[in-house]
Every structure is written in structure tokens, then in C-alpha cells.
C-alpha positions as CSV (number, residue, x, y, z in Angstrom):
1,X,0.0,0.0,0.0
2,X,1.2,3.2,-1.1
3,X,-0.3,5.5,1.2
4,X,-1.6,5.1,4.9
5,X,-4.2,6.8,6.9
6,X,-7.5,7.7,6.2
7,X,-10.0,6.5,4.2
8,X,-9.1,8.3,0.6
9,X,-5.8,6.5,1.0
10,X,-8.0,3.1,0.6
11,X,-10.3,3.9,-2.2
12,X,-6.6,5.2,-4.0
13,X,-5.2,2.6,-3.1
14,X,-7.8,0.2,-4.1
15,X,-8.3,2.4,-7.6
16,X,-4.5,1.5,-8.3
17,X,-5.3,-2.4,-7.8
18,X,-8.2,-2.1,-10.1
19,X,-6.0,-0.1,-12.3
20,X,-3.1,-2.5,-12.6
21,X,-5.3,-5.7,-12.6
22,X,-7.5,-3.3,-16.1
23,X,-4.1,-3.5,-17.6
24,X,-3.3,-7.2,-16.5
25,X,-6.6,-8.2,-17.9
26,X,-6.7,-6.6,-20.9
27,X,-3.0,-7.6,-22.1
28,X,-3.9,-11.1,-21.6
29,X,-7.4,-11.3,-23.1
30,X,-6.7,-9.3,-26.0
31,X,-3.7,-11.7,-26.3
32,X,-5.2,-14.6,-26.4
33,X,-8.0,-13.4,-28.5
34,X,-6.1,-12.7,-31.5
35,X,-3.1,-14.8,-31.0
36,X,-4.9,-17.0,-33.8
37,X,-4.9,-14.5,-36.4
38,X,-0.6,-13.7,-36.0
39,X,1.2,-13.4,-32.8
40,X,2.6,-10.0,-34.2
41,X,-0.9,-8.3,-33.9
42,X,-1.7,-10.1,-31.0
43,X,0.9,-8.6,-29.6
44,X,0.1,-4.9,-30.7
45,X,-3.2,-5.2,-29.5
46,X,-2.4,-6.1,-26.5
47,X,-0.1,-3.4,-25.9
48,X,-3.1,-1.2,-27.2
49,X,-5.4,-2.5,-24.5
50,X,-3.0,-2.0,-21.8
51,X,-3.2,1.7,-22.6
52,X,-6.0,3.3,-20.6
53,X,-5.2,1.1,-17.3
54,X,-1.8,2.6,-17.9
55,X,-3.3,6.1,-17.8
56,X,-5.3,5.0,-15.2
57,X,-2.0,4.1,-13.0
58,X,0.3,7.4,-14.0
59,X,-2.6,9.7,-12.9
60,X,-3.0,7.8,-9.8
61,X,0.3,7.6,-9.0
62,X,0.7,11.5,-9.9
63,X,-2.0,11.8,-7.2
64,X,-0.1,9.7,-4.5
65,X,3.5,12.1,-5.2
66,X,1.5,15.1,-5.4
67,X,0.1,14.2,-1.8
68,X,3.0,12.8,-0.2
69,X,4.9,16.3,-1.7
70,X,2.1,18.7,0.1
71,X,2.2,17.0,3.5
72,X,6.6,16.5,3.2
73,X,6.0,21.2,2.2
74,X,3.8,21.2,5.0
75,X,6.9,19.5,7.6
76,X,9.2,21.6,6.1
77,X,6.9,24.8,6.4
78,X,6.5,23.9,10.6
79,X,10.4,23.3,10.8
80,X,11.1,26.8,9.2
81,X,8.8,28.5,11.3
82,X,10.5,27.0,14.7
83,X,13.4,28.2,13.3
84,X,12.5,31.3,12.7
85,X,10.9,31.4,16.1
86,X,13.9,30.5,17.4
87,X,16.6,33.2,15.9
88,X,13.3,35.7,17.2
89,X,14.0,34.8,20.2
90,X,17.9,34.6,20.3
């Protein structure tokens, strides 16, 4: 599990499951539907249906950095104010 805490962390978390097991899922049964015709184009095709649970997985992903990045500014924006607090007070 990428991220930990509340309960957005587990329907993310649970999206990116879904989202990897769309792209599983579609490489192998597009695979195996059209590996009869020439394993060539079964293979592009399958590469083709693995695109949107790919997208699906970058913009989830860009959602789990973007978060972990705010709340790692937001540590760094309490540290710098202590600091400053503290050469205030010196």
C-alpha cells in the first residue's frame, strides 16, 4: 500500500489495484483473443489494451506524489517557522 491513513488512502489505493489488474486483464485477453490470427498483432493489440489502465495508473500515482509532496512542504513549512521562532527569540 502506497499511502496510509485515512479512508481516501484506501479507495486510492484500491483504484490502483483495479487499475493495474484493467491493464493485466486486458493484455492477456486481447492476447489470447487474437493470438490465432498472428502473434505479431496479438501482440500490438495487446499493448493497445493495456493503454488506458496505464493512464489510469500514471494519474493515480501523480495523485499519490502530489500528496505525499504537500504533507513533506507542509513538515518543512513547521520546521522553518520554529526556526525562525527560534533566531526571534535569540
Amino acid at each position: 500500500m502506497r499511502l496510509k491513513g485515512t479512508s481516501l488512502s484506501f479507495v486510492v489505493n484500491f483504484l490502483l489495484g483495479v487499475a493495474w489488474a484493467s491493464v493485466f486483464i486486458g493484455a492477456v485477453s486481447t492476447f489470447s483473443s487474437f493470438v490465432s490470427y498472428s502473434f505479431f498483432f496479438a501482440l500490438f493489440t495487446a499493448l493497445i489494451a493495456m493503454v488506458p489502465g496505464m493512464v489510469a495508473v500514471l494519474l493515480l500515482e501523480y495523485f499519490i506524489v502530489s500528496r505525499e509532496k504537500y504533507f513533506e512542504l507542509q513538515k518543512q513549512t513547521i520546521l522553518l517557522e520554529q526556526i525562525l521562532q527560534q533566531q526571534q527569540n535569540s
